[in-house]
N, C-alpha and C positions, 0 to 999 in steps of 0.2 A: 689778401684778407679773405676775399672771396673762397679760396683753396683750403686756406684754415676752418673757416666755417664747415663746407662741406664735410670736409676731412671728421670734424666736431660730428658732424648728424650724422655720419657714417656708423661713427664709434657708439654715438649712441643708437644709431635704428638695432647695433649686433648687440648690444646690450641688453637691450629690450629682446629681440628672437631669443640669446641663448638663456634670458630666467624666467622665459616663460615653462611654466610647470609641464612634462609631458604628461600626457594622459593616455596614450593608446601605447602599447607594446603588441608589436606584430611576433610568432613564434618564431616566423621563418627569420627574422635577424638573428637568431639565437641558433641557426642551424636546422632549425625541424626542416621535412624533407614531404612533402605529400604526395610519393609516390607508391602507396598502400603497399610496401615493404619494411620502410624502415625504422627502428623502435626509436621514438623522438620523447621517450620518457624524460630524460633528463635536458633534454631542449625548451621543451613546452614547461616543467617546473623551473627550470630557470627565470622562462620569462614571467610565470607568475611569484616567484622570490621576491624578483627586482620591482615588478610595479606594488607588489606590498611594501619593500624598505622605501621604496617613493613615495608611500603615503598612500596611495590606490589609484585605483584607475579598470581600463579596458586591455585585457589581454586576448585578441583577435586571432582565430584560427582560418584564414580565408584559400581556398588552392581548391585543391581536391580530393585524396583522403589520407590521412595524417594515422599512424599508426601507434600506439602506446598502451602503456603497462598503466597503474596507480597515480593517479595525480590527485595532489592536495590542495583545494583552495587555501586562501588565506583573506587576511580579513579588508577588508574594500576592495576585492578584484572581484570584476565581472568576466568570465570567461564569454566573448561571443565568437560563435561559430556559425558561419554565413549560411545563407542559402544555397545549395548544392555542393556545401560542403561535409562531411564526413570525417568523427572522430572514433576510430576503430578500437577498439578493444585487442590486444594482443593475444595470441592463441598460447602464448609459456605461460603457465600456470603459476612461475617465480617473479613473473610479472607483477605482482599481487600483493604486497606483504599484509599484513593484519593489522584491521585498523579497531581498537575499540571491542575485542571478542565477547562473544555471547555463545550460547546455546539454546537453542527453541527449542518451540514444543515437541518438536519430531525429535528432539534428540541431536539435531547438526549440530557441528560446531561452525559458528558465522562469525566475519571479520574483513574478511576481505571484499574490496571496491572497485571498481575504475574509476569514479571521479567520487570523490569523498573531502570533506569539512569538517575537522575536530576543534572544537573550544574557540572557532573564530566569530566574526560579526561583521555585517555588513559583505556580502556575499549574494551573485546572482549568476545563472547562467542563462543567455539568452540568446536572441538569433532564428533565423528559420532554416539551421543548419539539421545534423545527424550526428547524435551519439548511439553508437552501436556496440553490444556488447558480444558480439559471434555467442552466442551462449550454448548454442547447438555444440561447439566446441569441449565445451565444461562437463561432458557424459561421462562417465569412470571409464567407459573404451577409447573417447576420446581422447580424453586428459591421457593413458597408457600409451596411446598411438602417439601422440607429441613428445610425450619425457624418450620413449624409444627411437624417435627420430630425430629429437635436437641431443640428443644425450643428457637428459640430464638427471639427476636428485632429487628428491621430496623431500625434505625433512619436516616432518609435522612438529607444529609446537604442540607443546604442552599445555594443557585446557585444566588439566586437574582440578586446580584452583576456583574453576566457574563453578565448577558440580558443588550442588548441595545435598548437603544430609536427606532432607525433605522431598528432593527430586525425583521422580516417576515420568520420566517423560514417554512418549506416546507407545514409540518403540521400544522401549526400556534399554536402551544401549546409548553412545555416544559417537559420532560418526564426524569422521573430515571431510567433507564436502567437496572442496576446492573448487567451490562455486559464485563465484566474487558478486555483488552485487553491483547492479550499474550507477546509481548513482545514492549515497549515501550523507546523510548530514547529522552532523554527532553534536550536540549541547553546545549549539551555535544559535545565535539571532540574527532576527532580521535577513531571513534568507530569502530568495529569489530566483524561483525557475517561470521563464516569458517567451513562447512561441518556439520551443526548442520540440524536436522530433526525440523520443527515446524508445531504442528498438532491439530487442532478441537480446535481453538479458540473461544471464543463466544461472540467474535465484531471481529475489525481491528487485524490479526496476528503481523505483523512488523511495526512501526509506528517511521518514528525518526523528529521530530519537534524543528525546530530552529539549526538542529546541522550543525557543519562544522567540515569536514571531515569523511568519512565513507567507509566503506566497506562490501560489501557482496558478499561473492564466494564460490559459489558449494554449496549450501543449496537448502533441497527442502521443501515446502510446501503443506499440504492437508487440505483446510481450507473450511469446508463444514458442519459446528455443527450446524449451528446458523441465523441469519441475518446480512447481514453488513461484511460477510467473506471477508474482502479486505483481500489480501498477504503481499504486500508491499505497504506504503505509504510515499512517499518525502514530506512532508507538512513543506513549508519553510525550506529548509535544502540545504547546496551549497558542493560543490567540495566531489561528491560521486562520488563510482562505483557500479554496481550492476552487477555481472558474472556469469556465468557457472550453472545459477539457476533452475530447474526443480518447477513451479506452478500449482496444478488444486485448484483453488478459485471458493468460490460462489461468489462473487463481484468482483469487480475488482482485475487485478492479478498485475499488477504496476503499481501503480496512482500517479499523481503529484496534489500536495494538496498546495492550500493555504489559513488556517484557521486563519491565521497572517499575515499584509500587509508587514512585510519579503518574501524576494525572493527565491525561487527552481533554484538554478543558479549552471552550471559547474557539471554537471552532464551526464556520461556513462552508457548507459546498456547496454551489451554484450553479444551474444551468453548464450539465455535464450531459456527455452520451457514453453510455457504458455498454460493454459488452465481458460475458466474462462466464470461464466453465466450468468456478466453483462460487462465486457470488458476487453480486454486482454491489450494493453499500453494504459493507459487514462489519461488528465489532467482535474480537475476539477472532480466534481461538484465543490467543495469549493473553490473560485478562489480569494482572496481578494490581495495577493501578486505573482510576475511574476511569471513568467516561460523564463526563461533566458540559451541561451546555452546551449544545450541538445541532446546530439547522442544517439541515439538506430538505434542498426546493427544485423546483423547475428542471430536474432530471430528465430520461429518457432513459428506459432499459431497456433492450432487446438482447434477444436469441440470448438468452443468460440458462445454461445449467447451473443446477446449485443453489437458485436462490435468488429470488431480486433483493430482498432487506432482512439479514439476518441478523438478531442483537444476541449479543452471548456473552455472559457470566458467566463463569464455571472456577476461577480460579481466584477470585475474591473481591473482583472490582464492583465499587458502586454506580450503576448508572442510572442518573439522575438528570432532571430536564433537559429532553429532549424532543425535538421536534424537526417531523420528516413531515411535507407538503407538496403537493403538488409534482406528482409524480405517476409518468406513465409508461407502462410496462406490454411489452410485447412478446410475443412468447418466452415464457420465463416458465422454471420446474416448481413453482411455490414460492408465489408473491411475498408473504411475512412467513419468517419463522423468527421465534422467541422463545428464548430455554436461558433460564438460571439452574447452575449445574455448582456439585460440589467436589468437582475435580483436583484443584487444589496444587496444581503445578508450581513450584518457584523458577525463577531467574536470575543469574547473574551472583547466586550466593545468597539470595533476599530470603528470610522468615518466611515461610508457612504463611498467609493470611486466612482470615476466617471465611466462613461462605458469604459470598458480596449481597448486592440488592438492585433490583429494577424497580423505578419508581419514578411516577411524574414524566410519563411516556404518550406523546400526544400524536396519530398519522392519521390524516386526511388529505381530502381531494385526491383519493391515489384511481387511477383508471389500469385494469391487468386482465390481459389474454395470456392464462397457462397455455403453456404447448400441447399439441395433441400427446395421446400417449404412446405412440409408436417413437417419440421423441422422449419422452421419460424413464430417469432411471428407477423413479417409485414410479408403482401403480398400484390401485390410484390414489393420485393424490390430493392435496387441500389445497385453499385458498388459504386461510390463517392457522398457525399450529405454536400455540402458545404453552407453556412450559413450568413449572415451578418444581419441587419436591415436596413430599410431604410434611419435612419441618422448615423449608426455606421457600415462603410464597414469594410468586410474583406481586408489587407493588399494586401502583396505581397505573393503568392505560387506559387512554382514551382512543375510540375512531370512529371518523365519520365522514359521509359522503364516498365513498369508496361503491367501485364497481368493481366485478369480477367475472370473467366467463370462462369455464372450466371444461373438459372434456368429457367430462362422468366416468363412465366404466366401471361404478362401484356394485357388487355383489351384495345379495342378501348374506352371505356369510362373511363380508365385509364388514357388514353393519355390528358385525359383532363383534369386532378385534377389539382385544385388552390390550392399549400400549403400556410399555413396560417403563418401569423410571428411570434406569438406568442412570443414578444421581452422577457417578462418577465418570462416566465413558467418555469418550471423544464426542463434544455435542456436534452431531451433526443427523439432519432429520431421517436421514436415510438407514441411520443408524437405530433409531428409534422406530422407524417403519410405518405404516398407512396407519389411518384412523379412522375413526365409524363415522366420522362426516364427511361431507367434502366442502361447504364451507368455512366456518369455524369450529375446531377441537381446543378446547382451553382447559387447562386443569393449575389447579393451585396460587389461585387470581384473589389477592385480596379486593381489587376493585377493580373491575370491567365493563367502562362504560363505553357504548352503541351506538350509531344513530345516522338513520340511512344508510345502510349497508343493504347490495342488493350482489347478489350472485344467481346467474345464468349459464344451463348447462346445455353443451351441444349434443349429449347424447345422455340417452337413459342413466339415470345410479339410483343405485337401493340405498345407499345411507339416508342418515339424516342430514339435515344442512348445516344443524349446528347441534353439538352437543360439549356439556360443562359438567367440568368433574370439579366438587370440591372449588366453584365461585361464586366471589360474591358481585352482582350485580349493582 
C-alpha cells in the first residue's frame, strides 16, 4: 500500500513540474552560439516566436557575444541581455530587411533595424547587458568593402511609393542609406527599455513611432559610429517617460519628431545627462504632427554643440503646453533657440500641412555656461534666439529665473547685423547667423513674458543684451 501511495505522489509531484507554465527561454537551447562569429538571427527569433505562441515571457541572452542580423519582438517578450554580455549587430548589410519605410527630412530612405517591434504590445528589453550596432560599419566605403568581400548583392527596394507630390526634402534627391537603425519601435504599446547599454548605431539609436505608452529608465547611450547618431527619438508617440538616462550622441540626444501628422503628446523626461553635437532636448527638424504636453526637469547638459533646448516648427506642427524646468547647462553653443519656420516638408505620402504654432511655452530655473568661443561654430553668439516669420508669430512664452554666462566677443558692427528670415530653410541657428545681442534676440513674439533673467559676460561685447523686433511684451 505504502509503494502505491508513493508511486501516486510521484505521478503527481511530475504533473505538477511538467504544467507549470515556462517563462524564461534561453537562446542558446535554440542553437545561438556567442562566440562573436556566428549569425544566430534565426536562433534568437526562434526563441522569441516560441515564448510569444506561449503566451510570453523572458527570452535571455546570457554568454558572451552573440552576433545577428534584424530581430523582431513580439508581443509579451522581454528580451534580457545580461551583464557583460553583448548583442552585435552583423556587418552584411542583407542582414537587415525593411521594417516600416520612410524617408526623412534629408531625403534618406529609412527602414531598416537590428532590434525592432511592429504593431505588438507588451514588450521590453532589459538587462545590464550590450546592444551594439558596428555602425562605423554602415559607411558607403564600408558597406562596398563588405558586399566585395562576402560577395554579395544589393538590391534596393523600391520607395517610389513614400515620395510625395508636395516633398522638397533637404537635399532635394532620395538616397539608400543602408543604415539600419539600432533599436526601432513601430505603433506598438506599452513598451519597455530598463538598464540596457545601446552603443555605435549607424543612424537613429532608439526610435519609437506612432507608439503609445513607453518607457525608458536608467539606459545609457554612446552613439558616435556614424551620421544621423540621434539617441532618442519620440516621432508621434504619446504618454511616455524617459528617466534616469545617461547620453553622449552625435545628433541629437532626445528629439521629438514628427514624420506622421500623429501627435508627441503626454510625455516626461526626467533626471537625464545629455551630451550631444547637434542638440541636447530638440523638437523638430521633422515637424508634421504636434508636440502636445511635454515636461522635461531636473536635466543636466554638458559639452553640447548645437544647442542645449532647441524647439522647431517649420513643417506644420502645433506646439503647445509645454514645460522645461529646472535645468543646467554646461558649456553649451546657445542655451534656447526657438524658430517657427514655414518649411513645409511632408512624409510618408501625408498632405502639405499649413504653417504650425508655438504656444503656451513655459522655461525656468534653467542655470547655462555657453562655451568659450574658440569652442563655437557661431560667433558670437546668444544666450536666447527666438524666431517667428512675419505672417506666422511666435505664440505665448514665458521665462524666469534663468541664469546665463556668455563669452562676449561681440563687435560694434556686430551690433548692427540684420538677421535674415529665412521662413523656408533648414531651421537651424547657424543657419540664420549672430545677432545684435547677446542676450535675448526675439522677433515675431505675440507674447513674451520675463522675469529674472540675468546674463553675465566674461569678456567685453558691443551688442545690446537684449533686442526685440516686432514683440509684444
Amino acid at each position: 500500500m505504502k509503494n502505491k501511495i508513493a508511486i501516486v505522489l510521484s505521478l503527481v509531484v511530475i504533473t505538477l513540474f511538467s504544467c507549470e507554465k515556462q517563462t524564461e527561454w534561453n537562446v542558446k537551447d535554440y542553437g545561438a552560439l556567442d562566440d562573436n562569429k556566428t549569425i544566430n538571427t534565426k536562433a534568437i527569433q526562434k526563441a522569441i516566436d516560441e515564448c510569444n505562441k506561449a503566451g510570453g515571457g523572458t527570452v535571455t541572452l546570457d554568454g558572451g557575444t552573440f552576433v545577428s542580423g534584424t530581430l523582431l519582438l513580439k508581443s509579451n517578450v522581454t528580451l534580457n541581455i545580461t551583464e557583460n554580455t553583448t548583442l552585435l549587430g552583423s556587418i552584411n548589410p542583407n542582414d537587415y530587411p525593411v521594417v516600416d519605410p520612410f524617408i526623412d527630412a534629408t531625403g534618406q530612405f529609412r527602414g531598416q533595424c537590428f532590434i525592432g517591434a511592429v504593431d505588438v504590445e507588451n514588450v521590453a528589453i532589459t538587462g545590464k547587458g550590450t546592444i551594439d550596432g558596428q555602425g562605423e560599419m554602415f559607411t558607403p566605403k564600408k558597406v562596398k568593402e563588405t558586399i566585395k568581400k562576402l560577395g554579395l548583392t544589393i538590391v534596393k527596394p523600391d520607395f517610389s511609393d513614400l515620395i510625395s507630390k508636395d516633398s522638397k526634402y533637404v537635399n532635394n534627391n532620395i538616397r539608400y542609406s543602408n543604415r539600419p537603425f539600432l533599436v526601432r519601435m513601430v505603433r506598438s504599446k506599452n513598451v519597455q527599455l530598463k538598464d540596457i547599454h545601446l552603443t555605435r548605431p549607424a543612424a537613429w539609436t532608439l526610435h519609437f513611432y506612432q507608439c503609445d505608452g513607453f518607457e525608458v529608465d536608467g539606459i545609457d547611450i554612446y552613439s558616435h559610429a556614424n551620421k544621423n547618431n540621434d539617441a532618442i527619438d519620440i516621432d508621434s508617440s504619446i504618454n511616455g517617460v524617459i528617466k534616469n538616462c545617461t547620453i553622449d550622441s552625435g545628433d541629437d540626444a532626445i528629439c521629438f519628431k514628427g514624420t506622421s501628422p500623429k501627435p508627441s503628446q503626454n510625455v516626461l523626461v526626467k533626471d537625464c545627462k545629455l551630451k550631444s553635437h547637434w542638440g541636447a532636448i530638440k523638437f523638430g527638424t521633422e515637424s508634421m504632427g504636434d508636440f502636445k504636453d511635454i515636461t522635461i526637469k531636473d536635466c543636466f547638459i554638458h559639452d553640447t554643440r548645437g544647442g542645449g533646448i532647441k524647439m522647431l516648427s517649420v513643417d506644420g506642427a502645433n506646439i503647445d503646453n509645454v514645460l522645461i524646468e529646472d535645468i543646467t547647462m554646461e558649456n553649451v553653443e546657445m542655451p534656447i533657440f526657438v524658430r517657427l519656420g514655414e518649411r513645409g516638408l511632408t512624409y510618408r505620402g501625408a498632405e502639405k500641412k499649413s504653417v504650425g504654432s508655438i504656444n503656451n511655452v513655459v522655461i525656468r530655473n534653467i542655470k547655462a555656461k555657453v562655451s568659450d568661443l574658440s569652442e563655437l561654430r557661431l560667433t558670437p553668439t546668444s544666450g536666447f534666439f527666438f524666431t517667428g516669420t512675419p505672417n506666422h508669430k511666435i505664440g505665448s512664452i514665458k521665462f524666469e529665473n534663468i541664469e546665463v554666462s556668455l563669452p562676449g566677443g561681440g563687435t560694434e558692427e556686430d551690433a548692427k547685423i540684420e538677421v535674415p528670415e529665412n521662413e523656408t530653410e533648414y531651421p537651424e541657428f547657424t543657419k540664420l547667423g549672430a545677432t545684435p545681442a547677446y542676450g535675448v534676440y526675439a522677433r515675431h513674439i505675440e507674447n513674451l513674458e520675463t522675469k529674472n533673467i540675468k546674463f553675465t559676460l566674461r569678456s567685453e561685447d558691443k551688442r545690446k543684451e537684449i533686442v526685440l523686433v516686432d514683440v509684444n511684451e
